[in-house]
C-alpha positions in Angstrom: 72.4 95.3 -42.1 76.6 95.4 -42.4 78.8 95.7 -44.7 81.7 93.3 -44.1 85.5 93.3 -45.6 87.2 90.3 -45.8 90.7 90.8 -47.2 93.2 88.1 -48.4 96.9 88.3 -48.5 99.3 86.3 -51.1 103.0 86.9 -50.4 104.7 87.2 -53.8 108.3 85.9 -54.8 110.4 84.5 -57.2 108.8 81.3 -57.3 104.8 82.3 -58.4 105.8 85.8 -59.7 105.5 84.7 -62.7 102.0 82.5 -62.6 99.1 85.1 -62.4 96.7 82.0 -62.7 98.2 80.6 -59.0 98.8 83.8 -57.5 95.0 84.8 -58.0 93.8 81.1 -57.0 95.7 81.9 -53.6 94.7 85.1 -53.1 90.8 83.8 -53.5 91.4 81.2 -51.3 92.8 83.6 -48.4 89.8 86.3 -48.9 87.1 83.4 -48.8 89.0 82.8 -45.6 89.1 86.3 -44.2 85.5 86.6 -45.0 85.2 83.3 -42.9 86.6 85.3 -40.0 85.5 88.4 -39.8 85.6 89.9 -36.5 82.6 92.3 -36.0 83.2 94.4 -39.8 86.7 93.5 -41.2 88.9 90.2 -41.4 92.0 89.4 -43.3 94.0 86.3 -43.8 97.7 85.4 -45.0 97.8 82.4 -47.4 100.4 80.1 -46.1 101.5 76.1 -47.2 99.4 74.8 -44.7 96.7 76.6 -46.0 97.2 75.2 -49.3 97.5 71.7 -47.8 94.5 72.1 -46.2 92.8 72.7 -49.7 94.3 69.8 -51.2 93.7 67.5 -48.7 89.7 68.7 -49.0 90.2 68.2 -52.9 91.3 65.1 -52.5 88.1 63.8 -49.9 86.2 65.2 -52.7 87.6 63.0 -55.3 87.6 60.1 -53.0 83.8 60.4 -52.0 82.9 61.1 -55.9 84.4 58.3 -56.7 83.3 56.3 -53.8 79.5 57.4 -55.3 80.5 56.5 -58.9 81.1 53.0 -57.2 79.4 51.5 -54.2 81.7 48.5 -54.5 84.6 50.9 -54.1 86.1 49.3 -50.8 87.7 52.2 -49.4 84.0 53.1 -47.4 82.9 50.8 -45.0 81.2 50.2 -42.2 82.0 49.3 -38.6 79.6 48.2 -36.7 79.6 49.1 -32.8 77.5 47.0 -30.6 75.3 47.9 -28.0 74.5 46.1 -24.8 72.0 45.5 -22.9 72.7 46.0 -19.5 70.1 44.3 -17.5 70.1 41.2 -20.0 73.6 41.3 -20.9 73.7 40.7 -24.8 74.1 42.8 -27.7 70.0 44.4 -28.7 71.8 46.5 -31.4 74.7 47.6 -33.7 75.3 51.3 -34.4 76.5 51.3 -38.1 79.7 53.7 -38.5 80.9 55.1 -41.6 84.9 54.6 -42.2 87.1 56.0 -45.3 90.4 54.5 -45.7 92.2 55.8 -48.7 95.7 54.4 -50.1 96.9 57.7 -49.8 95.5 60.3 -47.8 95.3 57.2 -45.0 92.4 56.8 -42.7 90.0 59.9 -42.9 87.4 61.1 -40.2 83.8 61.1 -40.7 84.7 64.4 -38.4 86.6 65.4 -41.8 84.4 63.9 -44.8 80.9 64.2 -43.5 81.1 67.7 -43.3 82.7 68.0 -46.7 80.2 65.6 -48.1 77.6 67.6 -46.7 79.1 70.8 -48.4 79.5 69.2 -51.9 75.9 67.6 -51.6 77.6 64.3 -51.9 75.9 63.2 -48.4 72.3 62.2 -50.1 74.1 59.3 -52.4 76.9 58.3 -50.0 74.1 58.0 -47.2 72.2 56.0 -49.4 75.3 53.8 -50.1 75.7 53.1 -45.8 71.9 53.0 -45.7 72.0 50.0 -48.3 75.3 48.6 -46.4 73.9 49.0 -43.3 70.6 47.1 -44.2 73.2 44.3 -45.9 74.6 43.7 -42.1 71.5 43.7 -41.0 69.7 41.2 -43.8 73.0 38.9 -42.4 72.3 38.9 -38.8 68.5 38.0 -39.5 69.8 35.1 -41.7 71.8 34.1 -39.0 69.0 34.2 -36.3 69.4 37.7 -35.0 66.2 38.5 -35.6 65.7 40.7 -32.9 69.0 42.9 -32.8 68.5 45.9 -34.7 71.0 47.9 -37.0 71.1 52.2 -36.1 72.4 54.2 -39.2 73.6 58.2 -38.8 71.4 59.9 -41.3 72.8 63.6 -42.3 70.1 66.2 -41.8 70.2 67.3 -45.6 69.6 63.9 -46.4 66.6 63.8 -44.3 65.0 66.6 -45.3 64.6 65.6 -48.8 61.1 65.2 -50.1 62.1 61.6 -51.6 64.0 60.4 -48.0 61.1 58.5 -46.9 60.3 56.8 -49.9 63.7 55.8 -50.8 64.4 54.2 -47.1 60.7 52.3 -47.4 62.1 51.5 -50.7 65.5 50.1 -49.7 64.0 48.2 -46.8 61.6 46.6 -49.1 64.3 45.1 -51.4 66.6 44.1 -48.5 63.4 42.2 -47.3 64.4 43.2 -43.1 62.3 43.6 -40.5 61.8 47.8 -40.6 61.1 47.5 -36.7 65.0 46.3 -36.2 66.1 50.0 -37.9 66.8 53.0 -36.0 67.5 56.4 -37.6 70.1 58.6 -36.0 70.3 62.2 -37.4 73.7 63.6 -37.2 
């Protein structure tokens, strides 16, 4: 076993001298950091603006994927769907169902950014569910539309997958879309 040190570093001045409350909040933030980075026993860590950006920013994907589970009408997640071609016939066999957050202010955000966050917060198992049902929508459409044989592929996180319930719920959501389960692939991210 080891014993690591992980030390942050908050630069005090006229502005925060004065607000105890920030000035502890930042030096937190820059230990949690440092202990992020140890190198073999010790680490340390300035805390700088873009730092604090950075933590913002990740507030602010927070409060856009809570509220995006509060509301699975809430437009700013949606799906795009990439097609997949068949080489030797030449026509689209499936769709691979992407997951895309636009938000009015923080602008388009990476599902290299949120997923990760999502999957930190726990918030992956209800927003998967939310692109499981969307995806299932798309792909309810394109057997209405005689595309009964092109198939719909949804990114499943791992955490969501290893849930006891996983199984059930997709059979469950399949079931009430009414689509043919053979036309679903699972991808795990």
């Amino acid at each position: 076993e080891k014993i690591s040190v992980g030390i942050g570093v908050v630069e005090i001045d006229e502005q925060n001298k004065k607000d105890v409350e920030l000035i502890l909040k930042n030096l937190l933030i820059s230990s949690e950091k440092a202990r992020r980075n140890i190198d073999k026993y010790f680490g340390f860590c300035f805390f700088d603006a873009e730092m604090e950006a950075q933590l913002l920013r990740e507030q602010n994907i927070i409060l856009e994927l809570t509220n995006i589970v509060e509301d699975e009408n809430c437009d700013s997640l949606y799906l795009q769907f990439q097609p997949i071609l068949d080489i030797k016939t030449n026509q689209i066999c499936e769709f691979e169902a992407l997951a895309r957050i636009k938000n009015d202010e923080l602008g388009q955000i990476s599902p290299l950014e949120f997923i990760p966050i999502a999957e930190k917060t726990k918030l992956i198992i209800p927003l998967g569910d939310i692109i499981i049902r969307k995806a299932l929508r798309f792909l309810k459409l394109l057997e209405e539309n005689g595309h009964d044989k092109i198939g719909v592929s949804i990114n499943i996180s791992g955490i969501q997958m290893l849930r006891n319930d996983f199984p059930k719920n997709l059979l469950d959501m399949i079931h009430d879309m009414q689509v043919n389960p053979s036309n679903i692939g699972l991808e795990i991210t």
